[in-house]
C-alpha positions in Angstrom: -13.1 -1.7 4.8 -15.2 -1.8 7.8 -15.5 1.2 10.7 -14.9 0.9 14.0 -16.6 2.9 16.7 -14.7 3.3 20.1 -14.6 1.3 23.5 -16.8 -1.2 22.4 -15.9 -5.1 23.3 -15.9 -5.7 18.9 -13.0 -3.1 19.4 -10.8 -4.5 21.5 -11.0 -8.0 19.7 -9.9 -6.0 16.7 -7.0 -4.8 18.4 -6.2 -8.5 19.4 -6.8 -9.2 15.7 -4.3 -7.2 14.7 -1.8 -8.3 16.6 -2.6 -6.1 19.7 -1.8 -3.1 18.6 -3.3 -0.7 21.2 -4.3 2.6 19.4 -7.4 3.5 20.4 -9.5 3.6 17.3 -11.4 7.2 16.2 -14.9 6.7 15.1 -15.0 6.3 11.4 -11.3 4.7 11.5 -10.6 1.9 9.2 -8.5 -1.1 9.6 -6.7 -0.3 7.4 -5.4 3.4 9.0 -4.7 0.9 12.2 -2.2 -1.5 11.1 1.3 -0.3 11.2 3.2 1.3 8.2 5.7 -1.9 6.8 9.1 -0.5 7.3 11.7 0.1 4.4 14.7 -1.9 4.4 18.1 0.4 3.7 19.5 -2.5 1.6 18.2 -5.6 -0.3 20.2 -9.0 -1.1 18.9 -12.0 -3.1 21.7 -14.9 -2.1 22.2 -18.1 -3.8 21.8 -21.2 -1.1 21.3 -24.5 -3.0 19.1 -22.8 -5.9 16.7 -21.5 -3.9 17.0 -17.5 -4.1 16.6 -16.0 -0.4 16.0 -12.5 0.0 17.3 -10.7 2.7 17.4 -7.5 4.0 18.9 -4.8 6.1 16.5 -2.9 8.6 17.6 0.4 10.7 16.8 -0.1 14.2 16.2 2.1 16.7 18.6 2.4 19.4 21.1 0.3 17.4 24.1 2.4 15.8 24.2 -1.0 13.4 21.2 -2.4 11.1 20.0 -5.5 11.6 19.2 -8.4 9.0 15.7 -9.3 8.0 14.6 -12.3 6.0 10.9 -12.8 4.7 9.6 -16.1 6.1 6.9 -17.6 3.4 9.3 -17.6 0.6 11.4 -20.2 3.1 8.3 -21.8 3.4 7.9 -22.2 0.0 11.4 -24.0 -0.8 10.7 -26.3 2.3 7.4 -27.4 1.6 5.9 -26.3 4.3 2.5 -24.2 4.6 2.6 -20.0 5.2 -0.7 -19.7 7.6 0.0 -22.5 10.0 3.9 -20.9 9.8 2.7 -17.7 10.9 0.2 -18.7 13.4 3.0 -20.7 15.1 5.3 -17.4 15.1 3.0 -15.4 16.6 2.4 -18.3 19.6 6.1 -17.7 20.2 7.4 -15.2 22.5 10.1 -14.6 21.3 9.3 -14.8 17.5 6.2 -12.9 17.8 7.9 -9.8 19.5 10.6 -9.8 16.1 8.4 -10.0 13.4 8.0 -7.5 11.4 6.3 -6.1 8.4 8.7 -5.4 5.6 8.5 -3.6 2.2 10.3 -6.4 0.2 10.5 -6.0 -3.6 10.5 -9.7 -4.9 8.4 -9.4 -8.2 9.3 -7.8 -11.3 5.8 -6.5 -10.5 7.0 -4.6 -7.8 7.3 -4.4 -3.9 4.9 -6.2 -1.3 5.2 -6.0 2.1 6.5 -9.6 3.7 6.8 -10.8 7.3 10.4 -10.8 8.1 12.0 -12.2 11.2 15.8 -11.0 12.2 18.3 -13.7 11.0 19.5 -14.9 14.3 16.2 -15.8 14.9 15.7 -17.7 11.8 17.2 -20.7 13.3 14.5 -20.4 16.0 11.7 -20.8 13.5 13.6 -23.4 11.2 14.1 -25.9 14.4 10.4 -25.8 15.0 10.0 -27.4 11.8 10.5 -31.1 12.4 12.0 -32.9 9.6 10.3 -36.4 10.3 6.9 -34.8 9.7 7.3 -33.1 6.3 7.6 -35.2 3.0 10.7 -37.8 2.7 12.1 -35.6 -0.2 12.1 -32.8 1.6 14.1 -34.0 4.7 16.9 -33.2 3.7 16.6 -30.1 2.6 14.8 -28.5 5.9 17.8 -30.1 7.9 20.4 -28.3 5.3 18.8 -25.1 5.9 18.8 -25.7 9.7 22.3 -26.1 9.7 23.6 -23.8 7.2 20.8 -21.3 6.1 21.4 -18.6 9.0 25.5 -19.0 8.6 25.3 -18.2 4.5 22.6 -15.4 5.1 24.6 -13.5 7.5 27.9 -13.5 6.1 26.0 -12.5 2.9 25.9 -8.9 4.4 29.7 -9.2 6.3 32.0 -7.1 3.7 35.1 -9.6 4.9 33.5 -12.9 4.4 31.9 -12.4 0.7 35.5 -13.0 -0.8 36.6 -16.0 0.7 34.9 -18.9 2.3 36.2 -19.8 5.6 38.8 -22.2 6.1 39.3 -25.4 7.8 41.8 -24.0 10.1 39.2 -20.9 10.9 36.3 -23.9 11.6 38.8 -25.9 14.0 39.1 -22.7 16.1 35.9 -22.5 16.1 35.5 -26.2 17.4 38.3 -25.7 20.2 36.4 -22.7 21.5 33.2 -24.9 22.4 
C-alpha cells in the first residue's frame, strides 16, 4: 500500500488511475481507503443460458423505487473467449459503459464472495455488440452471436416473476413484430 501526500501532480494521476474519483486524498491515505466500497446486491441469480452459468444480480438504486439488474462482465468473457483486461479497458473508453459500471460484491466461489465489475443488463447488449464475431476464433462465432441475440432477453426475464413459468409464445413474439 503506498501513501499519498496532497495536491501534488502524482496525486491527481492517482485519481485518474482510479477511475477519477475525486476525493481529495489526506496525507498518510492509502489507495486502498480511496477506492469506493463494492456495493451489495439485494438478490443473487445464477441462470442456465446454453450451459454456461451467468450470474446476475439485483442492485438498489438511488432514486429508483425499483432495483436494477447487474451482471459481472469477465465471467461473460470467459464463456466467449474473449480476454478480461482489453474488455475492461474498452468499457471504461465508452461513455456510456464507463458511467454504469460498477463494483459489485458477487459471491461466485464456494470460497466466498469477490467483488466483480458489473454493468446493468440493458447495457449488456452494448458491450456484447462491440465484440465482433469475425475476429474471435471460428468456434466461438457462434456462440458470441447467440449471446448477442438472446443473452440480455433470458437474463432479464430471469428476475420478471410472470415470465419464469412460461416461455413466451409465438403469438406474444408476432405482436411484438407488428409493433416495429
Amino acid at each position: 500500500m503506498m501513501a499519498v501526500g496532497k495536491g501534488s501532480a502524482r496525486d491527481r494521476r492517482i485519481r485518474v488511475a482510479i477511475g477519477g474519483y475525486t476525493k481529495v486524498p489526506i496525507e498518510g491515505t492509502t489507495m486502498d481507503e480511496l477506492k469506493p466500497a463494492p456495493l451489495a446486491p439485494i438478490e443473487q441469480r445464477e441462470i442456465d443460458f446454453y450451459d454456461d452459468r451467468i450470474v446476475a444480480v439485483l442492485l438498489p438504486v438511488a432514486g429508483k423505487s425499483q432495483p436494477d439488474i447487474y451482471v459481472p462482465v469477465r465471467p461473460l468473457c470467459e464463456y466467449l473467449g474473449t480476454a478480461w483486461s482489453p474488455q475492461l479497458r474498452r468499457i471504461k473508453r465508452d461513455p456510456v459503459l464507463s458511467e454504469a459500471i460498477k463494483g459489485v460484491t458477487v459471491t461466485v466461489t464456494p470460497g466466498g464472495q469477490q467483488e466483480m465489475m458489473c454493468l446493468p443488463v440493458d447495457l449488456v447488449p452494448g458491450w456484447l455488440f462491440g465484440i465482433t464475431a469475425e475476429r474471435v476464433k471460428p468456434e466461438l462465432r457462434e456462440k458470441i452471436i447467440r449471446y448477442q441475440r438472446e443473452c440480455f432477453r433470458v437474463l432479464w426475464q430471469a428476475f420478471q416473476t410472470e415470465t419464469l413459468a412460461s416461455a413466451p409464445t409465438s403469438r406474444s413474439m408476432t405482436s411484438i413484430a407488428e409493433v416495429r
